[in-house]
C-alpha positions as CSV (number, residue, x, y, z in Angstrom):
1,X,16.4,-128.3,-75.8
2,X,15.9,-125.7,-73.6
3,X,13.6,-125.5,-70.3
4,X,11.4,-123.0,-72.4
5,X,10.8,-125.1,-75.3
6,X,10.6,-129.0,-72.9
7,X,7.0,-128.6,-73.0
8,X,6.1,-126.5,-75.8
9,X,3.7,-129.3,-77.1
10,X,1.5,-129.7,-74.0
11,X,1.5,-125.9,-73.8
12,X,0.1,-126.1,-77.2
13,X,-2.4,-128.8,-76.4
14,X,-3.7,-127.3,-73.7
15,X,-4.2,-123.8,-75.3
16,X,-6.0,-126.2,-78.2
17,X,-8.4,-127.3,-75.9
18,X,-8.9,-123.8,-74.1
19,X,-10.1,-122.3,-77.1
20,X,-11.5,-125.1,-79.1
21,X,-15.2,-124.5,-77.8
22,X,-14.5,-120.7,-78.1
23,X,-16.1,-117.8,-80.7
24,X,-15.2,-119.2,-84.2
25,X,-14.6,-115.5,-84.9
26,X,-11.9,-114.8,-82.4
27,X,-10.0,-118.2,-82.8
28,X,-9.0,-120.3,-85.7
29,X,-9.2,-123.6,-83.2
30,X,-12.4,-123.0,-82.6
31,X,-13.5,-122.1,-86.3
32,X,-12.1,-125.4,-87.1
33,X,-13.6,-127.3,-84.5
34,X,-16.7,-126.1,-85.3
35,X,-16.6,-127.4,-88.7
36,X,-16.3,-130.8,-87.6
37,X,-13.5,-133.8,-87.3
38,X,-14.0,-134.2,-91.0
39,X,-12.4,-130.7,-91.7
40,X,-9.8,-131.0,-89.0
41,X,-8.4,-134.3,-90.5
42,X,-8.6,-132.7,-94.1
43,X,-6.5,-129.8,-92.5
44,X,-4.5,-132.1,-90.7
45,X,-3.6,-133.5,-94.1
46,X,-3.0,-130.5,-96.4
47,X,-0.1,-129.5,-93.8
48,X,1.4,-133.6,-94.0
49,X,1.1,-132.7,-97.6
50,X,2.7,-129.2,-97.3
51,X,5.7,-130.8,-94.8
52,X,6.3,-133.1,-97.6
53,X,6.8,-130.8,-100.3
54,X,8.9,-128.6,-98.2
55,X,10.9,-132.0,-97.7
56,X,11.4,-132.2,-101.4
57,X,12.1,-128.9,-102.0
58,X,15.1,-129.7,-99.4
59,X,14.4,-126.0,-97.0
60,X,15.2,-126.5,-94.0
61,X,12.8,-123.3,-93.2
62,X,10.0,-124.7,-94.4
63,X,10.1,-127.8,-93.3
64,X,9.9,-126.4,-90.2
65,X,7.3,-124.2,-90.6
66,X,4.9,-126.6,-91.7
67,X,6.0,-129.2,-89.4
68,X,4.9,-126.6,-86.4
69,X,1.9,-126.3,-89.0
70,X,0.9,-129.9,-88.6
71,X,1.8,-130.7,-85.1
72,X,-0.7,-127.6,-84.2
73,X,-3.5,-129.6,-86.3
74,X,-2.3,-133.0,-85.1
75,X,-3.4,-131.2,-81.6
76,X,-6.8,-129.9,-82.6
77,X,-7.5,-133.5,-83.7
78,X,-6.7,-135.2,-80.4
79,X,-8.6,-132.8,-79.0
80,X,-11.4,-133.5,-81.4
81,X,-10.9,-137.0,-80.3
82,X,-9.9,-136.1,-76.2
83,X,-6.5,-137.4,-76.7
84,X,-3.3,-135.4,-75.9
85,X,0.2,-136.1,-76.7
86,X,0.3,-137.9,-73.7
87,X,-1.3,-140.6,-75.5
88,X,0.9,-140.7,-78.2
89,X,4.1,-140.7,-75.6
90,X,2.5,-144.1,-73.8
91,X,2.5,-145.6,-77.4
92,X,5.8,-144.9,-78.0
93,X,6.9,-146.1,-74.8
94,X,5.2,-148.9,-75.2
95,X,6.4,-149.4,-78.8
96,X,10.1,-148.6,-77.4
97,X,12.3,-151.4,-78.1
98,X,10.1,-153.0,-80.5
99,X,10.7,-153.6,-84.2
100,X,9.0,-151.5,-86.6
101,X,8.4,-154.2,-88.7
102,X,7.2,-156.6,-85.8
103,X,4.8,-153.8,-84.8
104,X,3.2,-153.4,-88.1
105,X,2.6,-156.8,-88.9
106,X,1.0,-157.1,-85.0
107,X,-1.2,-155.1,-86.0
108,X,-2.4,-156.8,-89.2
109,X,-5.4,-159.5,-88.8
């Protein structure tokens, strides 16, 4: 990983945020903001959708592509929600060590 690319997700994020209360007509974040958390998640799930299929289709490319596609809208919905991926690292961290099977079934009940 290079120095350019270490932070290329909070760079994202906080460009997100910048331009999420913006003109809906200069800035897709904010067009899609302004439609609600209801749009974002359905957009947010189209690209898990679209990752997928490039998975199957086995192209490298693509995968990629649409994995940049869905950690952009993964952003504008922590946003929506005033999260960052900072909030996702602590929950890693504090998953770290921890089976994925013990965590799922804590969270069950």
């Amino acid at each position: 990983m290079t120095d350019a690319s270490a932070d290329v997700f909070d760079r994202l994020h906080a460009t997100v945020v910048a331009n999420r209360l913006g003109d809906p007509a200069q800035s897709h974040t904010a067009r899609l903001t302004a439609k609600g958390r209801a749009k974002i998640a359905q957009k947010l799930g189209e690209e898990a959708v679209e990752t997928v299929i490039a998975a199957m289709q086995d192209d490298p490319a693509a995968i990629t592509a649409e994995a940049a596609d869905l950690v952009y809208h993964l952003s504008v919905l922590l946003a929506d929600a005033g999260l960052s991926f900072d909030d996702i690292r602590a929950e890693l961290v504090r998953r770290e060590g921890v089976s994925g099977l013990a965590e799922k079934a804590s969270r069950k009940g």
